[in-house]
N, C-alpha and C positions, 0 to 999 in steps of 0.2 A: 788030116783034111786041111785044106787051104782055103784060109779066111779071105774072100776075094775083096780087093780095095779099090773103092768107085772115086779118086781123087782126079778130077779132070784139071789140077789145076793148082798151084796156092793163092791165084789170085780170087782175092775173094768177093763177091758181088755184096755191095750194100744197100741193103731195103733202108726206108725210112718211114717211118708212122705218116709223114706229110711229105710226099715229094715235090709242094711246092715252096715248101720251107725246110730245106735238106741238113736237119738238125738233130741230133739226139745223145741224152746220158742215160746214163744208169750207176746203179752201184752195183760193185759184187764182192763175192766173199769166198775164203776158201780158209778153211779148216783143217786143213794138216801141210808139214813141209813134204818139201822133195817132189811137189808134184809139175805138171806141166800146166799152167794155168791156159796159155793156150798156145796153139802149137803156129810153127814159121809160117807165114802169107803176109800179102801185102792186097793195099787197095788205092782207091786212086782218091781215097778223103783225106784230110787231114784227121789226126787221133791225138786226142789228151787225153793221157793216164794221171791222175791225182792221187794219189796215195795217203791213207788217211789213215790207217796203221798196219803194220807188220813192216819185213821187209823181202825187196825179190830181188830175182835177174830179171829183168827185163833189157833184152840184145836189138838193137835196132841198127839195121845193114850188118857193119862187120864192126859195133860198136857193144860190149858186155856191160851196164848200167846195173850198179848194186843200189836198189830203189830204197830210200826210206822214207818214214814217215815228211810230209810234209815237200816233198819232191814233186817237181811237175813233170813228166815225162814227154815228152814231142815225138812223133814220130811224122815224118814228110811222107807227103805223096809218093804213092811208087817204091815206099821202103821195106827193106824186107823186115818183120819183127816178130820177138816170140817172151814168153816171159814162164817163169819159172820160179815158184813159192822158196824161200829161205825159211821161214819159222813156223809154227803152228797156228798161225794166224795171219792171211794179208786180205787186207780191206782197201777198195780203190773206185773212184769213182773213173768211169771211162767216156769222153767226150766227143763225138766224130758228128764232122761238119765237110760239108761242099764248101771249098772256095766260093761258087758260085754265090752264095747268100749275097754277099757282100759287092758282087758287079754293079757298075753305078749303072743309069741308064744310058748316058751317053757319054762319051770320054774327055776325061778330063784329069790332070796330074796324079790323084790317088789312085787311077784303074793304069795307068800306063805304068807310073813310077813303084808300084805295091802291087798291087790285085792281080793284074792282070802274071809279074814275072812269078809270084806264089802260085795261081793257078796253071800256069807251064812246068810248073816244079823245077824251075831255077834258079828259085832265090829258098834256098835250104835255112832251117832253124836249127841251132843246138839242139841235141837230142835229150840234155840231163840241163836242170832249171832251179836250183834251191839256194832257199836265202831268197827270193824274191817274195817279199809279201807282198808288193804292188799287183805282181800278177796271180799270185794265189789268191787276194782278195778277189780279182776279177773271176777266176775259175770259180770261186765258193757261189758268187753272184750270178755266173750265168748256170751252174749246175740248179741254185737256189730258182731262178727266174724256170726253166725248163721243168720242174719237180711242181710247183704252184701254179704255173700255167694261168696265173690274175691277168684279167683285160687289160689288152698292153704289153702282153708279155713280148710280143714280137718286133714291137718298136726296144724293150729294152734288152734284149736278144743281139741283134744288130750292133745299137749300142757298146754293148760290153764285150761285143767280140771284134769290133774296130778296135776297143780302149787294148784287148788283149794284143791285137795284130802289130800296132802301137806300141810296146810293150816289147814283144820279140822285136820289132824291127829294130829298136833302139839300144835294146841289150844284147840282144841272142842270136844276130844272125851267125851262122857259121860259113856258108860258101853262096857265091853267088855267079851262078854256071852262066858261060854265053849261050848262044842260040845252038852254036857247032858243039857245046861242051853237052848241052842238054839231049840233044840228040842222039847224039854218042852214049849216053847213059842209057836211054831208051832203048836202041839200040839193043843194047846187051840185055837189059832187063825182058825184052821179046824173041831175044836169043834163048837166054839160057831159060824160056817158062817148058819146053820140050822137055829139059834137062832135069829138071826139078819132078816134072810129070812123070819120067820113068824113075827116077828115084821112089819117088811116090808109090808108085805101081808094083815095082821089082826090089825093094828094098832087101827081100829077106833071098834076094841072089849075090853073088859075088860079078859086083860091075866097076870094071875098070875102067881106067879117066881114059885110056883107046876107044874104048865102048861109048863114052860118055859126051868124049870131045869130039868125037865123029857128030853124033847127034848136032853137039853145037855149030857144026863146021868151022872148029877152030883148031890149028894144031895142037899139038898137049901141052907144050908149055904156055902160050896165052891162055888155052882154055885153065889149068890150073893156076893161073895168076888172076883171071878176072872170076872165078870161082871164091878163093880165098876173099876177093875186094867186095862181093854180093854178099858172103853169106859169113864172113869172120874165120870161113873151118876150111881144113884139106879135104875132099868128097871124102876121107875113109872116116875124118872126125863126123863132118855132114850124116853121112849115112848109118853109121854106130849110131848118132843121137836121134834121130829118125826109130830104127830100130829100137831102141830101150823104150822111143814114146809108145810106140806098137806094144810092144812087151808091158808098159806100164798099164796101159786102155786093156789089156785081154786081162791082164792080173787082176783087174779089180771088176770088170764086164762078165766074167767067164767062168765056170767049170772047169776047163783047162788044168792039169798040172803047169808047176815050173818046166819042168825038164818036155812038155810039150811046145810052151808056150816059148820057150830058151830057139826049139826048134822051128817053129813058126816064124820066130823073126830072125831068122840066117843064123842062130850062132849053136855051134856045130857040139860046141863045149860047154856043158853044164855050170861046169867050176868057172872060165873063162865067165861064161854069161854073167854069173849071180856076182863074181870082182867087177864087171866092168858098171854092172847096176848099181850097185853098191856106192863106186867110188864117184858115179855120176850125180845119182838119185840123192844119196846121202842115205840107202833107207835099204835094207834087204829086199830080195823079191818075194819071200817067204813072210818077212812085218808088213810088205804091200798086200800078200793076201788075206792077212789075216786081219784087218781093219774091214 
């Protein structure tokens, strides 16, 4: 039977408790390695991952990030990201914000020179931050300020997240796109969301970059060159990892055999399947089912 998959999409829509205070953290936890903490999508907020123990991958665009304790993670607008447990333990607090918080009301050098090119998403941040306790204090203080919620809290909210923006701008920018560079990213990124959706949909078929790069309407060779530049992987790596996440969600969701569940997510070969898990996951599919 074919497990049908309703993904319209990786981009992901962001609710917020206040949307006219477009802020929020949490903390979360996961208790065993080898897992997918969460899977590739992108959105259009800014996201701070804080990392307070364990360690992961955490891949942001075509960037693999080995997290540990005391790391700040960035992740830009519009990027694609995914992360993925290394030890029996990772703990991280996770922070996503609208630009917009921070628009002044009328314009003036910090919305033209800052705010305004960070909410275009062409002024990019380093995606990996450690050794900074200037801005890790700032992270603990706005995590701290959003968790207590004491009157006031929204003036010091604000605060602490200019002293943060301050902070990357001065240490951590990494690229800063023009108007033509920005667009061009976009561009693509609205190209290939088609791309991504059939993958999505048809993962556990045999689809080729002919198949795929038609979709994008790009010949094969750009389409497999701005493919690798979005997502770090060749579509066969892309789609293997895709697939093993499938295969990983039914293993531990399901009833399913292996040698079902091997078949559900395209791979043809039992032995094939349980090596390729194995050497990805770090973890049998048989130790995934039995936890």
């Amino acid at each position: 039977m074919t497990m049908p998959v309703n993904y319209d999409s990786l981009r992901e829509t962001m609710s917020m408790p206040n949307p006219h205070f477009p802020i929020k953290a949490h903390r979360t936890r996961f208790d065993q390695s080898g897992i997918v903490m969460f899977p590739h999508h992108w959105h259009e907020h800014l996201e701070f991952l804080f990392i307070e123990s364990g360690e992961a991958i955490i891949e942001c665009g075509s960037t693999p990030i080995h997290a540990q304790p005391g790391d700040l993670i960035v992740v830009n607008s519009n990027e694609l990201h995914y992360g993925f447990s290394l030890t029996s333990e990772v703990v991280y607090y996770c922070m996503i914000s609208d630009i917009s918080l921070l628009h002044s009301g009328s314009v003036d050098a910090a919305e033209t020179k800052f705010i305004a090119p960070i909410s275009q998403n062409r002024l990019l941040f380093r995606n990996l931050i450690r050794g900074d306790e200037a801005t890790n204090a700032c992270m603990r203080a706005l995590i701290g300020e959003l968790q207590n919620r004491e009157f006031g809290y929204e003036l010091a909210i604000k605060s602490e997240l200019y002293r943060l923006m301050t902070y990357l701008l001065r240490g951590h920018v990494a690229t800063v796109l023009t108007k033509d560079e920005y667009a061009e990213r976009m561009k693509n990124v609205e190209r290939f969301e088609p791309v991504f959706r059939c993958i999505a949909e048809r993962y556990m078929e045999e689809l080729s970059v002919e198949l795929l790069s038609g979709i994008s309407g790009l010949s094969r060779y750009h389409f497999s060159r701005l493919f690798k530049e979005l997502t770090g992987r060749t579509v066969t790596e892309y789609v293997t990892a895709m697939r093993l996440d499938k295969a990983d969600h039914l293993l531990r969701t399901t009833k399913l055999t292996v040698s079902e569940i091997a078949a559900e997510t395209g791979f043809n070969d039992i032995y094939y399947f349980s090596r390729t898990f194995k050497k990805h996951k770090l973890v049998s599919p048989s130790r995934v089912r039995a936890t």
